[in-house]
N, C-alpha and C positions, 0 to 999 in steps of 0.2 A: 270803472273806477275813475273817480275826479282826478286831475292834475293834480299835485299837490306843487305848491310855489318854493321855489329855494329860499330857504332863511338866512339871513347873517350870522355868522357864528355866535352864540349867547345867547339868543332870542329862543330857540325851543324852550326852554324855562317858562315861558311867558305864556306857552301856548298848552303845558303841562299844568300849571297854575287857576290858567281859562278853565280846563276841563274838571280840574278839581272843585273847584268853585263855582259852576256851574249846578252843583246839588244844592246849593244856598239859595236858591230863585225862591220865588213866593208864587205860590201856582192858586188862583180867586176863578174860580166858574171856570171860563176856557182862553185866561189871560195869563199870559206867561210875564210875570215882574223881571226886571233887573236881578244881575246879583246887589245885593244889596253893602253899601259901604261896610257896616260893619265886620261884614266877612270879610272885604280885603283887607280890615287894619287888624284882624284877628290871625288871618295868612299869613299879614305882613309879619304882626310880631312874631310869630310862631316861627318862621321863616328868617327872621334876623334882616329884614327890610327895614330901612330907617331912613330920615331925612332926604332930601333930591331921589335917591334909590327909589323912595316910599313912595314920592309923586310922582317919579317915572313909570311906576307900577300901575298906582289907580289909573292913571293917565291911558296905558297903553292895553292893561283890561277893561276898563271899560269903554274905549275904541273897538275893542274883541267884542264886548256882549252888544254894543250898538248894533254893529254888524251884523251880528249872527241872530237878535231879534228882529232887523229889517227883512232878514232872507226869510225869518219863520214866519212873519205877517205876509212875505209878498207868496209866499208857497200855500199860503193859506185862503189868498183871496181867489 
């Protein structure tokens, strides 16, 4: 089993959000898309995220999905 990293207190939210959000991708031949904005501002409102909160959020998910689509390109090559 991987390491997993110590969080700051707050943050697992963030990382329960990612993985919700994560069924939102657009899946074309054998290309895995972004989540797509619309799902974080539909999160968001659902979720009661709003202004700075709201661009803290996109900000810091899709940080998360960058990531997590460089590791599935680079596992891939």
């Amino acid at each position: 089993m991987l390491d997993e990293p110590d969080l700051a207190p707050g943050l697992g939210w963030y990382l329960d959000a990612f993985a919700e959000l994560a069924s939102c991708r657009s899946l074309a031949m054998s290309a895995i898309g972004p989540i797509p904005w619309t799902a974080l501002d539909s999160y968001a409102r659902r979720h009661g995220i709003a202004g700075e909160a709201f661009e803290t959020f996109v900000l810091l998910i899709a940080a998360l999905d960058a990531a997590w689509l460089a590791h599935i390109e680079e596992r891939r090559s």
